[in-house]
N, C-alpha and C positions, 0 to 999 in steps of 0.2 A: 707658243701661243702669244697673240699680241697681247699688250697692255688692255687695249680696249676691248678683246673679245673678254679675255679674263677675268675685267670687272662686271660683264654681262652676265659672264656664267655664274658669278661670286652674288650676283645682285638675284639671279634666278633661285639657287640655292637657299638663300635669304629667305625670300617670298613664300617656299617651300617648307621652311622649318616656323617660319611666321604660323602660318595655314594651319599646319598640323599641330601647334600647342591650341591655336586655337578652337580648332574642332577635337582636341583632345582635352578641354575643360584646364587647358594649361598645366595637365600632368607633370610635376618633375619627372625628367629623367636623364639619365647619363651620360658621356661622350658613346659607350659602348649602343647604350638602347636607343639614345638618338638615330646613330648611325644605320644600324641595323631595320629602323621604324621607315630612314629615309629610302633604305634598298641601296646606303652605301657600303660599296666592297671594294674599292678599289684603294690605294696607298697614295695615289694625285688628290682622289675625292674627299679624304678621310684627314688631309693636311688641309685642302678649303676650308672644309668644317670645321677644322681647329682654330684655324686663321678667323674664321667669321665669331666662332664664340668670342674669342680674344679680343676682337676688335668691339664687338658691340656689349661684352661686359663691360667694356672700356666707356662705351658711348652710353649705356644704360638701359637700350635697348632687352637686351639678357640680362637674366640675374643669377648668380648663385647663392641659392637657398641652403646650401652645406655644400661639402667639400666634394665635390665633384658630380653635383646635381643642380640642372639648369629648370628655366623656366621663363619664362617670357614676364617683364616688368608690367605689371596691371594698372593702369591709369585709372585714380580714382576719384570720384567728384567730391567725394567729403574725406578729410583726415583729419587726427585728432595729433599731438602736438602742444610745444610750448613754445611761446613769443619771444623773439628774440628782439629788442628794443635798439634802434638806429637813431641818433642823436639827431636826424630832421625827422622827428616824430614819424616816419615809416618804420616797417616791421620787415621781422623774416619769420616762419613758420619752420621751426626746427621738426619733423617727423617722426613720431614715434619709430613707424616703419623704418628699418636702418638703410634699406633700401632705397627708398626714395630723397630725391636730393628738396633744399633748402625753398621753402617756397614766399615770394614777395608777396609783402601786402603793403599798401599804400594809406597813407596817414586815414584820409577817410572812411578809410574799409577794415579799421580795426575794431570801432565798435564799443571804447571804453577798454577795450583791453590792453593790460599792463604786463610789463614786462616779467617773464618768469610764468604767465597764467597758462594752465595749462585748456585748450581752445579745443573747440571744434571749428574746423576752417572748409568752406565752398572754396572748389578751387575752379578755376577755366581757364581759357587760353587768352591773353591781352589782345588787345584790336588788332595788333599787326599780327597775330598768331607766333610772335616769335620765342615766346617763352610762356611759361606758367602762375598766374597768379592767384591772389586769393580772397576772400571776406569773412571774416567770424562771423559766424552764424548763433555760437553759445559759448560763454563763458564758462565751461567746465568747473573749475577749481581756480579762486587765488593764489598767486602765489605770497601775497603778502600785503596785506590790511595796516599794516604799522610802521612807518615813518619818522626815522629823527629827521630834524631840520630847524631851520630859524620861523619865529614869529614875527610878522609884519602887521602892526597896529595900526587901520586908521580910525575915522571918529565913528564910524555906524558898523564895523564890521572889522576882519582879520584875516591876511591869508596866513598861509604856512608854507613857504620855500624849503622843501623836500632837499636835503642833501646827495641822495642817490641820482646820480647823471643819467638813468635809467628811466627814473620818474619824471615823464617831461612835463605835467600838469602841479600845479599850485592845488594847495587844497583849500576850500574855502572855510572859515570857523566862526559859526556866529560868537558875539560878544559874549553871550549867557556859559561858552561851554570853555573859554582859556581856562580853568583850573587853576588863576592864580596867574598864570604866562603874563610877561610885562614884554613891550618892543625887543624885539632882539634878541629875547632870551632862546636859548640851545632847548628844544624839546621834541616830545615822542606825542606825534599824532596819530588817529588811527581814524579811519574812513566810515564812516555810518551807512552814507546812502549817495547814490548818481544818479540825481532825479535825470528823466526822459528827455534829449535837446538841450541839456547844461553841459558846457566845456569844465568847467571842473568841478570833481568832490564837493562833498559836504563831510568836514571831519569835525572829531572833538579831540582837544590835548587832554594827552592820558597821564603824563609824567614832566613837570618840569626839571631839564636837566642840569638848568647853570647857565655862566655867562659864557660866551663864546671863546675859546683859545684858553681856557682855564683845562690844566688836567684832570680834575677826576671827571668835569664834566663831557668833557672829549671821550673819554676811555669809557664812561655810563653810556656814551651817544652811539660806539659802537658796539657795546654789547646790545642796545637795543635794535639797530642798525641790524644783525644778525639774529634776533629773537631772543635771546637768552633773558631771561627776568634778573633785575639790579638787587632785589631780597626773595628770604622764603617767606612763604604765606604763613601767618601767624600760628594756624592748626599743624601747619609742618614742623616749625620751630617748638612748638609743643608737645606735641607726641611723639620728640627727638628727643627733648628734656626730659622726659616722663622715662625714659627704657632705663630700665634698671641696671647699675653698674657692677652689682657685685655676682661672681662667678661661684656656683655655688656648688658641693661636692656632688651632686648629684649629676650634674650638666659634666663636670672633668669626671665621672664613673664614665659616660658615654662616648670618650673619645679618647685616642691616644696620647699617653703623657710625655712631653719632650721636657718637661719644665729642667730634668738635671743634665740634659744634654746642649752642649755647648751651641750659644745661637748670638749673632749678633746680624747688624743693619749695616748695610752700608748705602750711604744715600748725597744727595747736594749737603753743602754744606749750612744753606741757608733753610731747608726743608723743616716743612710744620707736621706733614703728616709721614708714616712711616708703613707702607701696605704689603713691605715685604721683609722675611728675613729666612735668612741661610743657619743651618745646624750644621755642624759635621763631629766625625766619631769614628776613630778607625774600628773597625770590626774584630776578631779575634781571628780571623783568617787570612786576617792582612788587607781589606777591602777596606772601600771608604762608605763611608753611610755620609748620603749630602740628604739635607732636608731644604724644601724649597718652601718655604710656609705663610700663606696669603690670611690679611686679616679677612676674618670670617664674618663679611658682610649681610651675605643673607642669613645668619643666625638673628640681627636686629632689624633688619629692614622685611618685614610682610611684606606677600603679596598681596598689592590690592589697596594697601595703608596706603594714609595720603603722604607719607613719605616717600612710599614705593613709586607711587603715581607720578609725583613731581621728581624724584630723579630719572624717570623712564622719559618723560617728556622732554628734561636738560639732554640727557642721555652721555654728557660727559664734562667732566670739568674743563674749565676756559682758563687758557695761558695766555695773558695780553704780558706786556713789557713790567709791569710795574706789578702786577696783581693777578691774584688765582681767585677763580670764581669757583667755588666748589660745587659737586656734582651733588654732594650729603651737607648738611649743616654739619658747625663746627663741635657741634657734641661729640659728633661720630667721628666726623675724618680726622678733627685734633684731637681730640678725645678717646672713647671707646674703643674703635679702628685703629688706634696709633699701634704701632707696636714699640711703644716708649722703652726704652732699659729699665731694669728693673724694676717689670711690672709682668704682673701674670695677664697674659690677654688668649682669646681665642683664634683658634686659625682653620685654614682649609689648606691641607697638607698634600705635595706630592714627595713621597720617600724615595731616594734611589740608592741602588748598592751598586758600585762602582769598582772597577778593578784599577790597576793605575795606566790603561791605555783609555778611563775614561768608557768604556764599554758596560753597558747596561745588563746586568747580573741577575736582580732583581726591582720590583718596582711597586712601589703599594701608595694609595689615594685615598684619603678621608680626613673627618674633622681631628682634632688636635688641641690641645691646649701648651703653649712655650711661655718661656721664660726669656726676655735678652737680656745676656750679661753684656751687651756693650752697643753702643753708638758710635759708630764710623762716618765719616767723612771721607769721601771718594779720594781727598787732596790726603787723610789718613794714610789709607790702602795702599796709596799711591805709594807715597815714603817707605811703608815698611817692602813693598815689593823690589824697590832698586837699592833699598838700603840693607835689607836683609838684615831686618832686625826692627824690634816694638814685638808690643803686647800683641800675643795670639801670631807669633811672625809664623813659626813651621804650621800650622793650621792656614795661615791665608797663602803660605806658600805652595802647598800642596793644591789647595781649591784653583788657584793661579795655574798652573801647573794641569788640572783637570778640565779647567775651562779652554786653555790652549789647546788640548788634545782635539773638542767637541768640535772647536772652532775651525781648525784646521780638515776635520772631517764633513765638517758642513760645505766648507771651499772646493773641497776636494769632488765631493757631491753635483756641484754647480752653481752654489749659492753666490752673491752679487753683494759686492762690497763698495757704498757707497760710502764711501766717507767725507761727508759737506762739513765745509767749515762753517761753524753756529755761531753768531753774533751777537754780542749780547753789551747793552747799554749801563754801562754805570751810573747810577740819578744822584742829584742830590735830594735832600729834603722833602721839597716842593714837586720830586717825580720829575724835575727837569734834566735832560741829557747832558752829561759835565763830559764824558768818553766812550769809546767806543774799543772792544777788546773783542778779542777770539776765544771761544771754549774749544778746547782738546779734548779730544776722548783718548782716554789713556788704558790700562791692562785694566785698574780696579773697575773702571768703567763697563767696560767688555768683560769682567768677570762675572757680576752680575748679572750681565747681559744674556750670556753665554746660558746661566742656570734656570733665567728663566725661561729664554727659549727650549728649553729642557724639559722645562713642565709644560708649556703648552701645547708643545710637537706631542707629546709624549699620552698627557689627556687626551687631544683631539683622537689619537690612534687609538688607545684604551675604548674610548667609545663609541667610532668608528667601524671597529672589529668586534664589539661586543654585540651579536645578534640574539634577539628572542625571538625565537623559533626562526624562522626564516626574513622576518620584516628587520631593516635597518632600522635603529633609534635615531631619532630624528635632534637634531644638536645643533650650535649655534658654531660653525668656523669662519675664520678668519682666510678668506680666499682672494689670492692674486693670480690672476690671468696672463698665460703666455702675452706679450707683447704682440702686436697687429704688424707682419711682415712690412708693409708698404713704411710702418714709423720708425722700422729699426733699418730697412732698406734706404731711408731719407739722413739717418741718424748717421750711417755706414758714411754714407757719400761727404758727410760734412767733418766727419771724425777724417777721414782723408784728406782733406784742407792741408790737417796741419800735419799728416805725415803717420795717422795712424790707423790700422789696418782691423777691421771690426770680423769676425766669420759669422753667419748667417748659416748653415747649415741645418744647426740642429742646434734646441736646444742648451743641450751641453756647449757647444762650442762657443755660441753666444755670451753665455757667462762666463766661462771662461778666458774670452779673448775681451772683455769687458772689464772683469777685473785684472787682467794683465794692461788695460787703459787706465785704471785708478791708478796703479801704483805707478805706470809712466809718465804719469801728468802731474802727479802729487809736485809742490811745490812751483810749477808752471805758471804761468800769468793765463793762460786757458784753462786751469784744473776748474774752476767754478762754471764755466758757462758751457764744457762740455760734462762737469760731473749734473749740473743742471737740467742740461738737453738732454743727457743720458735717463735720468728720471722722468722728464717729461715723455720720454720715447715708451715709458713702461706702462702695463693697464694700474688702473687703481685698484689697492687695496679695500674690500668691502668685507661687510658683514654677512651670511648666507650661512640658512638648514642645507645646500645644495655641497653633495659632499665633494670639494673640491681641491686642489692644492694650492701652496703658495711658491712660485716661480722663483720668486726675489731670494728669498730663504731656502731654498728647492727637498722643503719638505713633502710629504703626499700629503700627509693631513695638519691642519696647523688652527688653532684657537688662541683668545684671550684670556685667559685663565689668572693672569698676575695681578691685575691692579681693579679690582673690583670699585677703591673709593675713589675714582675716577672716574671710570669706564663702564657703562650699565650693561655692555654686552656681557662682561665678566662677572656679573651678578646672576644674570639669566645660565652662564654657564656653571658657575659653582651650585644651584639650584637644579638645572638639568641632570648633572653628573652626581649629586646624592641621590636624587630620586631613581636614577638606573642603579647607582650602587645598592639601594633598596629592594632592585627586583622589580619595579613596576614596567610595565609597558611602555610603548613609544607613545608621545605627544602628539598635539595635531598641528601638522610642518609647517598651513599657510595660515596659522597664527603666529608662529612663531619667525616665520618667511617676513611679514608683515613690520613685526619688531626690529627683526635684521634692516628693512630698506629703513624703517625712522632710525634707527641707532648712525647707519652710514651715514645719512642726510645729517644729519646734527654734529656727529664726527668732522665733515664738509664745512659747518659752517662756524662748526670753532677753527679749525684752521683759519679759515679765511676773517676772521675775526683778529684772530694772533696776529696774520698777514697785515691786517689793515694800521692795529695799535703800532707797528713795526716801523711803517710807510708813515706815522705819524711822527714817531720817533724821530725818526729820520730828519725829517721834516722839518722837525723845530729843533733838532742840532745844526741843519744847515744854514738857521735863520737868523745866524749873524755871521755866514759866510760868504752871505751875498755879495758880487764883486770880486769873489776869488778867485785863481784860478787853482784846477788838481788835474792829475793823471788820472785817468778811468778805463773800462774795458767793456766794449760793447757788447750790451746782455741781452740785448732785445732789439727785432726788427719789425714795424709796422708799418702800414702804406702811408700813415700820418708821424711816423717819425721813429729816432731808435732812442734805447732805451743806453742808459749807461751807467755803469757801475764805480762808482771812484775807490780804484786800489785800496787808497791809505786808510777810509773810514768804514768802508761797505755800504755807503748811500748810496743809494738808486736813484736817477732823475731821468729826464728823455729831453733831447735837443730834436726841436719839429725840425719836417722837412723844408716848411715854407720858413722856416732861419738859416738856412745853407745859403749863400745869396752868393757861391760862386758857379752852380747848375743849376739843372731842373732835376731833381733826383726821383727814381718808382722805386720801388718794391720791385726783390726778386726771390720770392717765399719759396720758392724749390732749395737754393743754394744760400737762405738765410743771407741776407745780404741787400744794400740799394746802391743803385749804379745812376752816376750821371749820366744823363741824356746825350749833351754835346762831350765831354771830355773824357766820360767813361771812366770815371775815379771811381774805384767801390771801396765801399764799407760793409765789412763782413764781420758778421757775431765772433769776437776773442780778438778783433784789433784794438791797440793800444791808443787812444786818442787824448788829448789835450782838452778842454773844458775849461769854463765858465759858470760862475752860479749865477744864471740871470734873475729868476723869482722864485720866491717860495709861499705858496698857499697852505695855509696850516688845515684852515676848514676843510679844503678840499683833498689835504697829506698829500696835494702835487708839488714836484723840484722839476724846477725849468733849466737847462743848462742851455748855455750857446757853443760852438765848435770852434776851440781855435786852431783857424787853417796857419799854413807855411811856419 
């Protein structure tokens, strides 16, 4: 058959399968029921049809709604959506729908809406009909009313130069409402009102933060920058003072007593608070008895209290470079919560009896009250493991010894061993960067590690499988999502670059031939930017009643259970898990669904919090390097330029494209990578390049590099 009748018949086909989702209310249905609906039987017929699905889920025309169930893409005039903000004040319409792709809107068709809002958008087709655009019609939901930035003072009035690149509007501040704000000062605005035909805001300054390029002011500017409040509210800090310290016989009648069972901490060595400790005790049958034992936070934190309220709303404590923002006041997480050495505190306890291949014997969960006879230090632990010898040595040797087993079984399982080298700033005094050092994770580290993944693998299934009558109990886990084919098929292609070989098959084999990549690369001048890409190729880790597994760790069931004075999902689950050990009924899911998506969201933006303080770091280490030259390795490719990582210190900066001034370089996002125009030189993500510190913006935590060629 010719080309051209073939695409006639392909084009007729089309029109046919168009028609009939149509007149069938756009039924899903299958390659089988398709077929069958169309009267095709033939094996010529039944590869068109294959070929045309293929092509047009390609094109977007078809959709698939699940795994092998089609349906025709519904064009629709309103979508709902959050703004994606374009630095010439145009926009993109991100679609709830996952279906539907990216839709434009043009600066005057946004309507006051800010970047992050989540919109109702009219969409049609642009004059020339060539694509799709759009107009907010309602501003749904903010994404964010509050603003660090500089203060600009003139004689009858004040703006406020918003920090975020995002925020492309000035806010306006009458005189009556600076709070004190003098020119120039570093502060937290927040938005009132956008009268009807005004280009910008009407705000009021809520916090003055400092003078500008001052650290604690910088470090307050991005905690506020990301939401997180700089104190607790005075009724918080009170009714944390007021809880009673002393543990009284009646509260230790009702839980298990470890107190004469040997328990110690092992933790950083610079750490205030203490949220976890290990027991162990050989048994009389030769077994081990490990105890994993988490400070027992919801024993003082109520629900409903406005301590409760205010750590549900933080939903996790903040790691920026210099400082930890806690999730509890320091009553509780230095205090109360600690699990200090000797000191009697309370816990929530998971118990395991262990044989010595580390295999689970038996296993029991409830409140507790311990005892620590010792404070470890990870750099401790360390010592006595390779020196074989210190206080408690055949006790940690042994726990050493049972965490290897666990660990080894988890690998074996399919679990994914990222191991990222962790950067961490030495300050002086004043929080200013004097160096720059790598942290190791070594055995004490991953001992730990190892036990508490122990407990919360172990809860999550305890509750999981524990049914009244026939209804699941409804609980809070910690769920990671198989990886999205097309991210690890992109991932594959680029790990081939440099000579290594990814399978995709299944599952198993993915992790597998993944971490057989960790340990080939370890030590490599690529291990960072493909153990990086490797991460980003994975889904994210979230909070969810939705009972699901975790890929990375390739448990079936898997929660937070360890560090409650932190982490408020861990509070919700130490609470969940006595009330079933009680015998009660199951809770209701999309209250609890609800808590999971805030807890994720706030998890999200302490990261990206940490990330920033980091990028500040950075920043004004490199700000009397200006004029330098370093070796670096190319971390990042965008259309506006690539990003670069300097070997020696771990500083990030990015050399634009428009500074290359020997081609015209694009973007080539398939193969990570940008290619001269005329000469066809690339630069691909893990090349080795030469560098320059051309400028450094502290305000803005940007390092500008220039590329040195030849």
């Amino acid at each position: 058959m010719s080309n051209k009748k073939n695409t006639n018949v392909k084009q007729v086909l089309l029109q046919r399968i168009t028609d009939f989702f149509d007149k069938n209310n756009n039924q899903p249905l299958n390659f089988k029921q398709l077929a069958a609906k169309l009267g095709i039987s033939t094996l010529a017929g039944k590869n068109s049809l294959q070929e045309i699905l293929s092509n047009e889920l390609f094109k977007g025309l078809i959709v698939e709604i699940e795994k092998g169930k089609y349906q025709l893409h519904e064009v629709k005039a309103f979508m709902f959506g959050k703004i994606d903000m374009a630095a010439n004040g145009s926009a993109f319409l991100i679609p709830e729908d996952e279906f539907e792709k990216d839709i434009f809107i043009a600066p005057r068709k946004l309507r006051n809406a800010l970047h992050g809002d989540r919109v109702k958008l009219h969409v049609y087709a642009n004059s020339r009909g060539s694509r799709k655009e759009g107009e907010v019609v309602e501003i749904v939901t903010r994404a964010k009313m509050e603003f660090t930035g500089i203060v600009k003072l003139a004689q009858h009035y004040a703006f406020f130069i918003p920090d975020d690149r995002k925020m492309l509007h000035d806010i306006f501040i009458p005189l009556g409402d600076l709070n004190g704000a003098k020119n120039g000062d570093k502060a937290l605005a927040k938005i009132v009102d956008w009268p009807a035909g005004a280009k910008n805001p009407v705000g009021v300054i809520k916090d003055v933060l400092g003078k500008q390029g001052e650290n604690n002011t910088e470090m307050n500017a991005i905690l506020a920058e990301y939401g997180f409040p700089l104190s607790f509210p005075l009724e918080v800090e009170q009714e944390a003072a007021q809880i009673s310290t002393e543990i009284t016989a009646e509260e230790i009648a009702k839980r298990k007593d470890f107190r004469k069972v040997l328990t110690f901490t092992i933790d950083p060595f610079d750490a205030k608070d203490f949220d976890d400790a290990i027991s162990y005790k050989i048994l009389e049958n030769g077994n081990f008895e490990v105890g994993v034992h988490i400070a027992d936070v919801s024993h003082y934190v109520i629900p409903d209290s406005d301590l409760d309220k205010e750590a549900y709303e933080r939903g996790t404590s903040v790691y920026l470079v210099d400082r930890v923002i806690p999730m509890l006041p320091e009553t509780l997480s230095n205090g109360l919560c600690s699990l200090r050495p000797n000191e009697e505190k309370l816990c929530f306890s998971a118990v395991f009896e262990l044989d010595n291949q580390a295999h689970i014997i038996n296993e029991w969960f409830g409140r507790t009250v311990i005892y620590s006879d010792k404070r470890f230090a990870y750099e401790d632990v360390q010592e006595i493991i390779e020196n074989k010898a210190g206080q408690f040595c055949d006790e940690i040797l042994n726990l050493n010894a049972l965490a290897y087993k666990l660990r080894e079984r988890k690998f074996n399982d399919g679990a994914i061993s990222f191991e990222t080298a962790e950067v961490k700033f030495k300050l002086d005094e004043n929080g200013k960067p004097i160096g720059v050092y790598t942290k190791e994770r070594k055995d004490a580290h991953k001992l730990i590690e190892d036990f508490m993944l122990l407990a919360n693998r172990r809860v999550a299934e305890f509750v999981a499988k524990k049914e009244k009558g026939k209804a699941k109990l409804t609980f809070v886990y910690r769920a990671h999502d198989v990886p999205k084919e097309a991210s690890l098929e992109s991932f594959s292609k680029f790990a081939a670059n440099f000579g290594y070989k990814i399978s995709t098959k299944s599952g198993k084999d993915t992790a597998k031939s993944l971490n057989k990549l960790m340990f080939d690369i370890e030590g490599h001048k690529e291990q960072n930017v493909l153990t990086q890409l490797a991460i980003r190729s994975m889904a994210k880790a979230i909070y969810t009643t939705k009972m699901s597994s975790h890929y990375g760790l390739a448990f079936d069931y898997y929660t937070h259970f360890t560090s409650p004075i932190r982490r408020y999902p861990d509070v919700m689950v130490h609470r969940l898990l006595q009330y079933y050990l009680d015998g009660n009924k199951s809770v209701n899911a999309e209250h609890y669904e609800k808590m999971c998506a805030h807890t994720s969201q706030m998890e999200k933006k302490a990261a990206d919090a940490e990330r920033a303080s980091v990028k500040y770091k950075q920043a004004e280490y490199l700000q009397d390097n200006v004029g330098e030259n370093f070796v670096g390795v190319i971390s990042g490719v965008t259309e506006w330029g690539m990003y670069v990582e300097i070997i020696e210190n771990k500083c990030e900066g990015m050399i634009r494209l428009r500074d290359i001034s020997d081609d015209f370089y694009t973007l080539d996002e398939k193969n990570y990578c940008i290619i001269g125009q005329k000469k066809k030189k690339v630069y691909q993500l893990g090349d080795e390049v030469k560098i320059k510190v051309k400028r450094v913006d502290l305000a803005k935590r940007q390092i500008d590099f220039t590329l040195i060629t030849g």
